[in-house]
Every structure is written in structure tokens, then in C-alpha cells.
C-alpha positions in Angstrom: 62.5 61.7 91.5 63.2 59.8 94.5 61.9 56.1 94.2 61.7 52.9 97.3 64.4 51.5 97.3 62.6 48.1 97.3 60.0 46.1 95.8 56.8 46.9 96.6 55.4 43.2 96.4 54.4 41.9 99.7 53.6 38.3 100.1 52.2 36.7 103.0 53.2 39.6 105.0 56.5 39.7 103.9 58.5 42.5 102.1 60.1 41.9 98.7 64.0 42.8 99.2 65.0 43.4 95.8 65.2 46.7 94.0 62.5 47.9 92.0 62.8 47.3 88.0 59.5 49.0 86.7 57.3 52.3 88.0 53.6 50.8 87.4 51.2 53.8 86.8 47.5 53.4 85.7 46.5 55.6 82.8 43.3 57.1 82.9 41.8 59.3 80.6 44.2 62.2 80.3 45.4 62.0 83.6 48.2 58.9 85.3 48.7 57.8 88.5 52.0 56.3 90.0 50.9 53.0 92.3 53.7 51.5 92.8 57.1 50.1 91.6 57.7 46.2 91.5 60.8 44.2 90.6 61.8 42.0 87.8 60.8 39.1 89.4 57.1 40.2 90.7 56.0 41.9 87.5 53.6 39.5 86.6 51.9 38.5 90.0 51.8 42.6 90.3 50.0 43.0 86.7 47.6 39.7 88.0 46.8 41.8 91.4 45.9 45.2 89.9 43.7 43.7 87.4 42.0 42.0 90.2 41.9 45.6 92.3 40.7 47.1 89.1 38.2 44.6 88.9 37.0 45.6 92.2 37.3 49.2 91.6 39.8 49.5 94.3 42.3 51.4 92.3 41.5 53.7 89.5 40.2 51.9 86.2 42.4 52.6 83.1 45.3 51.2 81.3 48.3 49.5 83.3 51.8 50.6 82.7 54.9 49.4 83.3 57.9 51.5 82.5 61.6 50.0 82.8 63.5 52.1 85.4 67.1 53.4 84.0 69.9 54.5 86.3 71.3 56.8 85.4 74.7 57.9 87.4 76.4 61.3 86.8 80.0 62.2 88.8 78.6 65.4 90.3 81.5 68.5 91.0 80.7 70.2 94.4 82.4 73.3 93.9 83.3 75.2 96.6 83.3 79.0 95.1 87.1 78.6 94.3 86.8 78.7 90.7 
């Protein structure tokens, strides 16, 4: 899965440079939605802001997850039908 390749906090109108640290999803009933994905540094004023959207039903109620994003980095072989 391709993922930004910045924050997605935005502050005053102003985009977070860094690169993302955690995919937030909201779990609901059987079903979970990807929002957004936020860096190290914004995880907690992300986790303050959904709850508030949540409060105000403008996301989907449910539980708020935050999973760790791991890179993972493979040296891919292109071969070129020579083998």
C-alpha cells in the first residue's frame, strides 16, 4: 500500500513536513476505516482532534487506532528474460 509521504497534521493552515509514523484507523463494529496517518510528533494533538470530531459525529464513532508504520526495504532483481 502506498502511503503520503507527509504528515497529515495541518496547523494554522500549514502542512506538517515530516514523514508519517502511525496509520490512524477508527474501528467500528466489524468494519475499520483508514483516516489518516500522522507523525511522531503530532500523535497526541491528532488523538485530542478525532476525539473532538468524534464527539461531533464528524467522523465515524468507534475505537481509535494507531498502528506504528515499519519500512520495510527489499533489493528487488528486475530480470530481463535472460535467465
Amino acid at each position: 500500500m502506498t502511503l503520503p509521504h507527509r504528515c497529515s497534521y495541518i496547523d494554522r493552515g500549514r502542512d506538517c513536513p515530516l514523514s508519517p509514523s502511525y496509520i490512524i484507523s477508527i474501528e467500528n463494529d466489524n468494519d475499520e476505516y483508514m483516516i489518516a496517518v500522522v507523525c511522531h510528533d503530532h500523535r497526541d494533538l491528532m488523538e485530542s482532534r478525532l476525539k473532538a470530531m468524534q464527539s461531533k459525529s464528524t467522523i465515524p464513532q468507534g475505537k481509535t487506532k494507531f498502528q506504528e508504520i515499519r519500512v520495510v526495504v527489499t533489493d528487488c532483481i528486475n530480470a530481463a528474460g535472460d535467465e
